[in-house]
N, C-alpha and C positions, 0 to 999 in steps of 0.2 A: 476658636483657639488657634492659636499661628503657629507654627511649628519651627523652632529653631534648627540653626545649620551646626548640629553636632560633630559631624565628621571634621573641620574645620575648627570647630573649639576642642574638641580632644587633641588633634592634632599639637591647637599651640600652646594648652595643658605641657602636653609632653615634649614640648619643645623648652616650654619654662623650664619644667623641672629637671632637666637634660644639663638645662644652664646655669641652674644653681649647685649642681650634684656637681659639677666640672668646677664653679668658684667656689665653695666649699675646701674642695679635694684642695686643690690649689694653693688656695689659705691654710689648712692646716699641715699640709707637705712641703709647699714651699718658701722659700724667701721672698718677701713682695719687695722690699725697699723704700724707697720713696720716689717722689717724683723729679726728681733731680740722678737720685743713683737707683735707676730701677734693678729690680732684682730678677733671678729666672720665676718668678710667680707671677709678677705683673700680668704678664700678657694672658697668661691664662683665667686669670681674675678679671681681667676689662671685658674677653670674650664673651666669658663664661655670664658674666652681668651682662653685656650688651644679648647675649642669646635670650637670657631670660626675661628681658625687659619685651622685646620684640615678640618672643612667644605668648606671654602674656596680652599682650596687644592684639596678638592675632585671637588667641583666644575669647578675648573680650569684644571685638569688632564681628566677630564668626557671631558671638552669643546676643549679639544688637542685632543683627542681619537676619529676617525671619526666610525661611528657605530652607526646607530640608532636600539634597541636593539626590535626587531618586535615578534612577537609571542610568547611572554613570557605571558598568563595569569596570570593573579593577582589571587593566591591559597587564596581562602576566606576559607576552613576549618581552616589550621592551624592557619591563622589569628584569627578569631573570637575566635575558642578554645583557646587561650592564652589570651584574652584579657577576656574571661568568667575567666578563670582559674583564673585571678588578683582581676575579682568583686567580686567570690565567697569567695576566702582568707580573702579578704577585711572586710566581709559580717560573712564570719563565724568566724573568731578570735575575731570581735565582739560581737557577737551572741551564738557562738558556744563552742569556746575555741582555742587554739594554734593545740592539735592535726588533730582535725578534719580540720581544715584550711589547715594545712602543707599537711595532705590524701587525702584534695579536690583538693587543687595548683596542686599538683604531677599528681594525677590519671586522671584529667582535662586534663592536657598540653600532658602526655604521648598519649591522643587519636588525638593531633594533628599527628601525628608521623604515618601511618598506617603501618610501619613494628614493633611498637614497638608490644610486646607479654602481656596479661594480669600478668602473672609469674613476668616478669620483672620489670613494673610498681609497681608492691606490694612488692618488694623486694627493688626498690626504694623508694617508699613511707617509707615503715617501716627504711630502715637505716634514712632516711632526718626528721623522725618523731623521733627516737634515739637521732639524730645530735644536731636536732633545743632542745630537753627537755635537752640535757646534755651543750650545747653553753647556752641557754636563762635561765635556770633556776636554772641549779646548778654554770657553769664558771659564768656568770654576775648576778646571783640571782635578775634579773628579776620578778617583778610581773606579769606576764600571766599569764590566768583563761586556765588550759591544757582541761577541757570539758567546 
């Protein structure tokens, strides 16, 4: 008996239904329009279908794929350090200002990575910290507090 690749069909299980819960929500909250005068609904109805069509797929291609996929631990640094890396942004573009947000995000995620180099990380930081003052505040003259 062959053993199916569960991990990856549950995955695009909950990836469908992820997508249909968000087009759903959408249609019955928002205005869709038509295709000609789209409405603020559209786009969350195209996504929300396109997630679910795609997760299903995955789902279905995982449950064709015989392979159950064993000894893969689940890497909780990388994990965690990206998901810190999002509360701190979060936390400090409120708090802080845009800069320091963008050098916590950066510098944060770069220690998931352990071949990244500290050189490297600050060399990213700074251009993304460039990026984001010349995108958010000069192109869209944005109001973000930069400290």
């Amino acid at each position: 008996m062959s053993q199916r690749n569960y991990q990856d069909a549950i995955s695009g299980l909950l990836i469908a239904v992820f997508g249909v819960v968000i087009a759903l929500y959408a249609v019955n909250h928002y205005n869709i329009g038509s295709i000609q005068r789209m409405g603020p609904g559209m786009f969350p109805v195209a996504m929300g279908s396109v997630l679910a069509v795609l997760g299903a797929l995955l789902a279905l291609f995982a449950w064709l794929r015989p392979g159950l996929r064993e000894g893969m631990p689940v890497q909780w640094r990388p994990a965690l350090l990206v998901l810190g890396a999002i509360a701190f942004f979060a936390l400090a573009v409120t708090y802080s200002g845009l800069i320091p947000g963008v050098l916590g995000v950066v510098l944060i995620s770069a220690m998931a990575d352990r071949k990244t180099r500290a050189k490297q990380a600050l060399l990213l930081s700074a251009a993304l910290v460039l990026l984001a003052y010349l995108i958010f505040q000069l192109a869209l003259d944005m109001n973000f507090d930069l400290f």
